[in-house]
N, C-alpha and C positions, 0 to 999 in steps of 0.2 A: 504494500500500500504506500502510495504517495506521499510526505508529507503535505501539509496545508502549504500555500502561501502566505509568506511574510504579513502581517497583516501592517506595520508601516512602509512597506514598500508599495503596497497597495491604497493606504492611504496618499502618498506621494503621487503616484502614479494616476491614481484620481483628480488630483491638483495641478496635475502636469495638464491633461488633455483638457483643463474647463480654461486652462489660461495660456497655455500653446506656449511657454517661457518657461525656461529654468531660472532664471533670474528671478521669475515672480514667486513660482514656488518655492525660490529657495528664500525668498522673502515670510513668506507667509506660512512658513514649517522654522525660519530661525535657525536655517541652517548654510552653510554655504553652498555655492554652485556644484561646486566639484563634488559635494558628498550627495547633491541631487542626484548627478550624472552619475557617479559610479554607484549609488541605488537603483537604478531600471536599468544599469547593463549588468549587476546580477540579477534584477527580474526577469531579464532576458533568458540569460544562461540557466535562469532554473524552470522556465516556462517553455524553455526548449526552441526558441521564437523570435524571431524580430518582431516588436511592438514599436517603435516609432520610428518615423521618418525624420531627418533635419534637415530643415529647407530654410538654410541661413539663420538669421536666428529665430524662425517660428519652428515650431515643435507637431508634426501630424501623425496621428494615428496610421497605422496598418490595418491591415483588414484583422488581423491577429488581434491588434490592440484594442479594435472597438468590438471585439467581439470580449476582447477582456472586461473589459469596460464596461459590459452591462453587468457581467456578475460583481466587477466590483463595487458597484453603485449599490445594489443587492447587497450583500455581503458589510458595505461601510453603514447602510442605513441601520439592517439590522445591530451592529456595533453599536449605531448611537440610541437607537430605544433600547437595546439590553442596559446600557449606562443611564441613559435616565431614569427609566425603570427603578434600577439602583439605587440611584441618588433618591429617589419619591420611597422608597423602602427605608431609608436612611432617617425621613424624616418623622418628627413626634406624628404618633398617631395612625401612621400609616402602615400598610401592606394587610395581610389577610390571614384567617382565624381562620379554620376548617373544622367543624366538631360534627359529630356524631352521635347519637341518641337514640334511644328505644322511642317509640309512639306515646307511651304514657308522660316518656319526658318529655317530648316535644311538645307535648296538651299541657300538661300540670307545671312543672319546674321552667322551663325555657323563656317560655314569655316573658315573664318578671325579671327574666338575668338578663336577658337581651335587650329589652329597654333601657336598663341601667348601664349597660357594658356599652353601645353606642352613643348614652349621654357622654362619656367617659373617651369613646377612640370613635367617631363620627366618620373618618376615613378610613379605617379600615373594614376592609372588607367578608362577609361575614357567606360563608356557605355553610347548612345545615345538611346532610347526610341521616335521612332516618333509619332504621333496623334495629334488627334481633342481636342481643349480644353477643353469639359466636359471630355474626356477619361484622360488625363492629370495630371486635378487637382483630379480626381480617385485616378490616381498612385502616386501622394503624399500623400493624405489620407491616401491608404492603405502601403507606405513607397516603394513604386517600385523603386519611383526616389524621389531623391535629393532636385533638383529645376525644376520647369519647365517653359519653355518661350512658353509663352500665352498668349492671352486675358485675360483681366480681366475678373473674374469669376463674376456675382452677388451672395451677398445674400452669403458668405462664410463668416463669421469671424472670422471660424477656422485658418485663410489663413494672414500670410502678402502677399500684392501685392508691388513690389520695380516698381514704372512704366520706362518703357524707350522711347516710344514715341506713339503720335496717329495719327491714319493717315487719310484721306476720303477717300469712297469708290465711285468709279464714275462708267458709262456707258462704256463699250471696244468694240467697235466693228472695222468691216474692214472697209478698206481706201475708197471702194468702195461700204460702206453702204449707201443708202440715209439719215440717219442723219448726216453721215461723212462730207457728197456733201452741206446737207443745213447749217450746223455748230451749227445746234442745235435739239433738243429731241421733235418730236412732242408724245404730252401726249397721246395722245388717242390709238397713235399703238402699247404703253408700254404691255398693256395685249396683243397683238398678236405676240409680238416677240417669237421664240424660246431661252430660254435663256440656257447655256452652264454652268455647274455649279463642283465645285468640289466635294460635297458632302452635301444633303440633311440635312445631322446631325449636320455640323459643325454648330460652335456658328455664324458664317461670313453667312449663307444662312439667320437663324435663325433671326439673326438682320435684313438681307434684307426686308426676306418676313415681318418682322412688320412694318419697315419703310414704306414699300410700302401698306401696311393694312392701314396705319392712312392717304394711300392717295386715299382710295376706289380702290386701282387697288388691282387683284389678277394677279400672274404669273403662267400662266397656263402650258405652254410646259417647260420641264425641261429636258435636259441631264446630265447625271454624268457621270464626268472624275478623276480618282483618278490621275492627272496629270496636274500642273499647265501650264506646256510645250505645253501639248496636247491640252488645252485647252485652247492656243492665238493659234497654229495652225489651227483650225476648227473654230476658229474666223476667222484668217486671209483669208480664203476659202469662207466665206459668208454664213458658217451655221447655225450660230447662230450669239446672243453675250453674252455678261457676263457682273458681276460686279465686280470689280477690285481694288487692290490700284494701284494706279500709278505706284511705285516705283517698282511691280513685272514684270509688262511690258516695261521698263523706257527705253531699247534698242529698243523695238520694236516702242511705242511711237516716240523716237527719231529719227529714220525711215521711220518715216509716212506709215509703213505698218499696224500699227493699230491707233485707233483714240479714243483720252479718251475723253466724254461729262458729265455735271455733271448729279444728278442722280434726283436735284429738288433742289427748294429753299431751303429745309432744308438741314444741311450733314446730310450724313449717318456717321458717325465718330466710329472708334473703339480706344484702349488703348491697345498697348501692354505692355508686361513688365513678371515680373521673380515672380512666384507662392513659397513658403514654408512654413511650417508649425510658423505660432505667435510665437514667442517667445521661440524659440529654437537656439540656439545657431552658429552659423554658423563656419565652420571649417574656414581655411586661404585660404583654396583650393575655398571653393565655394563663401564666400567673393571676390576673385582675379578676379573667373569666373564671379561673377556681374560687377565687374571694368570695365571688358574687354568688355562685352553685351554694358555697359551703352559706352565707348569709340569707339565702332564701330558704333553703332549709332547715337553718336556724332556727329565720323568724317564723318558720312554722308551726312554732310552739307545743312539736310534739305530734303532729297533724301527719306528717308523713313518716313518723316512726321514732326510733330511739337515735338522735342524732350521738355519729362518733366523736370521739374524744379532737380535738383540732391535734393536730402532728408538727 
């Protein structure tokens, strides 16, 4: 493979053919004549080519050189936006956040960080990435996103976890379920229920059905709704039920149009909190956006779970 061309020979040589002078170019590069000229006669020798003609002292292109010439017009542009680029990254406030999220974050937690994290970096650029958290800590791995707010992943140590709270998963069903009526879970009709689910893959089902493994039940009917909305409506209807955090139903709970039951003497307990790569350096921008994760859950006063200890 070839190497590249010089890329100040090429800016030179750019500035040769807008001004047809070595004299000028060597003015406006600050350099003298002669280190003009013996720069395009090794662009020459390495281009393998005559590129200019001298016709006294104006300077003309070759059929060689204007074919150079478009690429290096190409080739210098791109130069100058990858450097401004730079420079605009350089400055307060700017370049771009990439995070990643489950669907309940992006509903419940996000909004409130978001609105504050743009009063704060107004220029910086913000893409959201929603998913399941194996998909998630994926898109860190392979650098799609940033951070991502997740579960804790197991069994990563590629991975700091920043935690921000854990929750229990309990029983949701409607007001007018018969566990709702007795105020408590008889065991034995746990495998006959229809249970209402968001997604079979997620880590949240994954944890269910083993919890529910170490207690001999298997759950046999399963619906999926890519909709956690959808899925307390068809609860509250009496089509099923689901297993739930509190806190995503906590309107409806407070309602009493649905009704949380625990799910067994053990919790089921999950961890969320903020996924990136060990030991990599964190901008101010995505530091700020942990600030804000870890203060919205905070000031939740309890609402989305047992917040962690701050680290």
């Amino acid at each position: 493979m070839k190497p590249p061309i010089d890329s100040r020979q090429l800016h030179a040589f750019g500035i040769l053919a807008r001004t047809g002078s070595f004299t000028q170019t060597a003015r406006e590069l600050f350099l003298t004549q002669s280190a003009i000229s013996h720069s395009m006669k090794a662009l020459e020798r390495d281009v393998g080519c005559r590129l200019l003609d001298r016709m006294g002292r104006k300077v003309m292109l070759t059929q060689a050189g204007e074919h150079l010439l478009k690429h290096a017009e190409r080739v210098l542009a791109e130069m100058e936006q990858a450097r401004d680029g730079l420079e605009e990254l350089g400055k307060w406030g700017r370049g771009r956040l990439r995070i990643g999220a489950s669907a309940t974050m992006c509903q419940y937690v996000l909004p409130a960080v978001l609105r504050e994290f743009k009063e704060s970096f107004p220029q910086c650029q913000l893409m959201i990435e929603p998913g399941d958290g194996r998909a998630l800590v994926e898109a860190v791995d392979q650098r799609h996103v940033d951070l991502a707010l997740t579960l804790e992943p197991q069994g990563e140590d590629r991975f700091e976890f920043v935690p921000l709270f854990t929750d229990d998963m309990v029983f949701v069903v409607s007001a007018l379920h018969p566990w709702a009526t007795a105020g408590h879970v008889t065991r034995a009709e746990i495998a006959r229920q229809n249970f209402i689910i968001y997604s079979k893959q997620s880590m949240t089902w994954r944890m269910t059905e083993s919890y529910f493994r170490t207690e001999d039940t298997v759950l046999n009917t399963v619906i999926e709704l890519g909709s956690m909305e959808a899925i307390k409506e068809l609860v509250k209807v009496g089509l099923g039920i689901t297993v739930m955090a509190p806190w995503v139903a906590r309107k409806e709970l407070e309602e009493r149009s649905l009704v949380a039951l625990p799910v067994g003497r053990r919790k089921l307990r999950r961890s969320w909190g903020i996924v990136h790569w060990k030991g990599r350096r964190l901008t101010l921008a995505e530091e700020t956006f942990i600030g804000l994760c870890k203060s919205a859950t905070d000031a939740g006063g309890g609402v989305f779970g047992t917040q962690a200890a701050t680290q």
